[in-house]
C-alpha positions as CSV (number, residue, x, y, z in Angstrom):
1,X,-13.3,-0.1,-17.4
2,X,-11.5,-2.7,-14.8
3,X,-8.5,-1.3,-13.7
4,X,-5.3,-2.4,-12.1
5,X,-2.7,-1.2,-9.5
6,X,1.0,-0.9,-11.0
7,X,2.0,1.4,-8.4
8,X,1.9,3.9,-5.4
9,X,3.4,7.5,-5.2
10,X,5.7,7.7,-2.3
11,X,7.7,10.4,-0.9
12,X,8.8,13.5,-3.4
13,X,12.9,12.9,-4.7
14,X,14.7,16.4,-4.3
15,X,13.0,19.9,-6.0
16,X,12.5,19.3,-9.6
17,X,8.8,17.6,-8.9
18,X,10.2,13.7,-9.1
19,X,8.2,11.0,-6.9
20,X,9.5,7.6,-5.7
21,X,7.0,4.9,-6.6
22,X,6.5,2.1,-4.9
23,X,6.3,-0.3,-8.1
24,X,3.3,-2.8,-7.8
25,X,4.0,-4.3,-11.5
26,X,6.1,-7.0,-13.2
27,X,6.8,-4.6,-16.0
28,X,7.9,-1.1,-14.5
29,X,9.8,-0.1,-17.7
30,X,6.5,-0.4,-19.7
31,X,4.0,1.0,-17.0
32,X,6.4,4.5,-16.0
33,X,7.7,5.1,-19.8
34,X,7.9,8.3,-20.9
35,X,4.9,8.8,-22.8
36,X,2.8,6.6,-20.8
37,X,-0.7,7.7,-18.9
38,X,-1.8,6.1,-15.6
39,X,-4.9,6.8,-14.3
40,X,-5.0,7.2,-10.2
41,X,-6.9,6.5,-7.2
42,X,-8.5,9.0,-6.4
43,X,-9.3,9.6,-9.8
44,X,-9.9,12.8,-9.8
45,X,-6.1,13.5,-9.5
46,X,-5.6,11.7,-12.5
47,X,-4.4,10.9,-15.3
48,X,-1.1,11.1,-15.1
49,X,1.4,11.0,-18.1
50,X,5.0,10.3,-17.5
51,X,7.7,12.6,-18.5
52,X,10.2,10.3,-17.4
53,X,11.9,7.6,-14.9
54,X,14.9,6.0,-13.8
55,X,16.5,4.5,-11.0
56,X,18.0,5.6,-7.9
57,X,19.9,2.8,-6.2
58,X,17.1,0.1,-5.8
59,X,14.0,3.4,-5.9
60,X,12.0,4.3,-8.8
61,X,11.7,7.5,-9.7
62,X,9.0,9.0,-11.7
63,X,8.5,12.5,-13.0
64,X,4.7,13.1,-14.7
65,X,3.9,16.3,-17.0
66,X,2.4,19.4,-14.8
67,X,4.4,18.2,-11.5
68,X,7.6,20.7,-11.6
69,X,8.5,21.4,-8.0
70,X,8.6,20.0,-4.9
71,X,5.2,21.5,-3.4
72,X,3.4,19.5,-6.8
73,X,5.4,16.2,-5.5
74,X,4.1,16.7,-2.2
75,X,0.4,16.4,-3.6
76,X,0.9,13.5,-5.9
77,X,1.4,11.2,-2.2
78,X,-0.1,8.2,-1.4
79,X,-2.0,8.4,-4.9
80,X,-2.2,4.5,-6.3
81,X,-1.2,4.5,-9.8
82,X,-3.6,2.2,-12.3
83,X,-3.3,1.3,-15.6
84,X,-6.5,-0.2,-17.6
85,X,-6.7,-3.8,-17.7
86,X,-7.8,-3.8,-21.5
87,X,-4.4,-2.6,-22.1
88,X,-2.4,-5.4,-20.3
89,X,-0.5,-7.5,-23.3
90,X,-1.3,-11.4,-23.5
91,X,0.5,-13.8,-21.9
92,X,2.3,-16.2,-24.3
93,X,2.3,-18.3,-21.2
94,X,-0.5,-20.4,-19.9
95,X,0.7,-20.3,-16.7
96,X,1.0,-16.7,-16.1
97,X,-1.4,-14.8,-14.6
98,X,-2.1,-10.5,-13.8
99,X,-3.0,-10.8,-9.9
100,X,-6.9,-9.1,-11.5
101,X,-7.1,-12.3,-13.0
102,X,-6.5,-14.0,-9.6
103,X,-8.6,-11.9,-7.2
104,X,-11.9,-14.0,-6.8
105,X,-11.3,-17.5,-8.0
106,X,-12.9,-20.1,-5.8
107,X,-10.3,-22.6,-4.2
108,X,-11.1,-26.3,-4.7
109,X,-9.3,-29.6,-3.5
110,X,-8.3,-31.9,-5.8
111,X,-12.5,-33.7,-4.9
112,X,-13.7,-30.4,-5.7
113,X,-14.7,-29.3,-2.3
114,X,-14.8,-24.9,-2.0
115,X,-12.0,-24.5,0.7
116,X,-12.6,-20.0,-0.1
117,X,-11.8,-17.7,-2.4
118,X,-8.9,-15.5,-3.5
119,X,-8.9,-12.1,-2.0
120,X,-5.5,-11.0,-2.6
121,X,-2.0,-12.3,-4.1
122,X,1.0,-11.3,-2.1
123,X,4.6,-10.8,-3.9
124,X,7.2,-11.8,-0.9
125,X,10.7,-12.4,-2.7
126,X,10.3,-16.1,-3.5
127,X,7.3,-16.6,-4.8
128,X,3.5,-15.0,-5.0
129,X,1.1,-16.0,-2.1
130,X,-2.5,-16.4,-2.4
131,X,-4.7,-15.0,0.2
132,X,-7.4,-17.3,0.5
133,X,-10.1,-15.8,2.6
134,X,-12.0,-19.3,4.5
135,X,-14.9,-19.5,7.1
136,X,-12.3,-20.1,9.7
137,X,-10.0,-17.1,8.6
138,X,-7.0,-16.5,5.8
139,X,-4.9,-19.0,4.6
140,X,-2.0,-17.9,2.6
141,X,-1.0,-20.5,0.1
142,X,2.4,-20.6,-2.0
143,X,1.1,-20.0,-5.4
144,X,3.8,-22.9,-7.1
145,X,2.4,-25.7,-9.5
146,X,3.0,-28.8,-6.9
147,X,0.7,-26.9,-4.8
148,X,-2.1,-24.9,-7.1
149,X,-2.0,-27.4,-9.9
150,X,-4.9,-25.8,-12.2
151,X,-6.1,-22.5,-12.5
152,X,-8.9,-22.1,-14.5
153,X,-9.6,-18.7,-15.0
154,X,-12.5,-18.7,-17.4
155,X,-14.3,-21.1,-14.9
156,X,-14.2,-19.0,-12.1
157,X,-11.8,-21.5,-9.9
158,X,-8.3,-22.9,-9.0
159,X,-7.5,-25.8,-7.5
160,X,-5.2,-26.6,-4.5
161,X,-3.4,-29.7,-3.5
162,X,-2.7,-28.2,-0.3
163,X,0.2,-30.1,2.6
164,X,-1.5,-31.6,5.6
165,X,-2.7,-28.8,8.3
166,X,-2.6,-25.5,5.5
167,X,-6.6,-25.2,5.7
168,X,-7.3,-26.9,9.1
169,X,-8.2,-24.7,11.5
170,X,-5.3,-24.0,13.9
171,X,-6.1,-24.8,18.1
172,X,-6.6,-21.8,20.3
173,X,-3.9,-22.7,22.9
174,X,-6.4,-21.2,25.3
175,X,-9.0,-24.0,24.7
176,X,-6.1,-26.4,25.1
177,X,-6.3,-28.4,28.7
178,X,-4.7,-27.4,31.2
179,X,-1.7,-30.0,31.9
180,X,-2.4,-29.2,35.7
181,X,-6.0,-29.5,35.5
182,X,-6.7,-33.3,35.9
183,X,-10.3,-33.2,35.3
């Protein structure tokens, strides 16, 4: 069974056994419905169902069946919440992708030279970032179509029409010469 993370268990919320989760999934109201079973990590504090959720302000909240007090909250901490990935609905959209999916890929240019390979896809507030891991380090790459025209999941690879520089390895400045240094 492959699984993936939807989200973290955080801090307990007041003394009836509520967590905040830090939600690591585009569909929060499906993943933390009542009803709904998450396995965890470490697994053996798991499964989890959930009793309920709701918001606080802009904080999840999640109770789960069993956890009734504060004390119970407390132990739930830092568990990462996963769900399996056999039970992810289908894209409609060929151009949508579960970070699982992602994590792996070889990176190509548009010749087909291997550039690295995806090792993690970052959600800052504009857009998702792929991690590619290179010989000479990460690269993080916007993933956005003028830049990551094809992905190609079933082949194992995406490819990257990356801006001058993004996979060049950057100068040390302390290999630079010295300006005072005329030899």
């Amino acid at each position: 069974m492959a699984e993936v993370l939807v989200g973290r268990i955080g801090r307990p919320h007041g003394i009836r056994g509520e967590v905040t989760v830090e939600v690591r999934t585009d569909d929060p109201q499906a993943r933390f419905a009542a009803g709904s079973v998450l396995f965890t990590d470490p697994a053996a504090a798991g499964p989890l169902r959930v009793e309920g959720s709701r918001m606080s302000g802009q904080i999840r909240l999640v109770a789960f069946a069993g956890v009734s007090d504060r004390d119970g909250a407390e132990a739930l901490r830092g568990l990462r919440l996963l769900v399996d990935t056999d039970d992810l609905p289908q894209s409609q959209d060929p151009d949508e992708y579960y970070d699982h999916q992602l994590i792996g890929l070889t990176v190509r240019d548009r010749s087909g030279a291997v550039l690295g390979e995806i090792t993690d896809v970052l959600h800052p507030p504009a857009a998702p970032v792929l991690q590619v891991g290179t010989e000479a380090g990460e690269v993080l790459v916007p993933f956005v179509a003028a830049i990551v025209p094809e992905v190609d999941v079933a082949g194992g690879f995406c490819v990257v029409d990356p801006p001058e520089g993004m996979f060049s390895p950057q100068a040390d400045p302390d290999d630079a010469p010295d300006a005072a240094d005329p030899g």
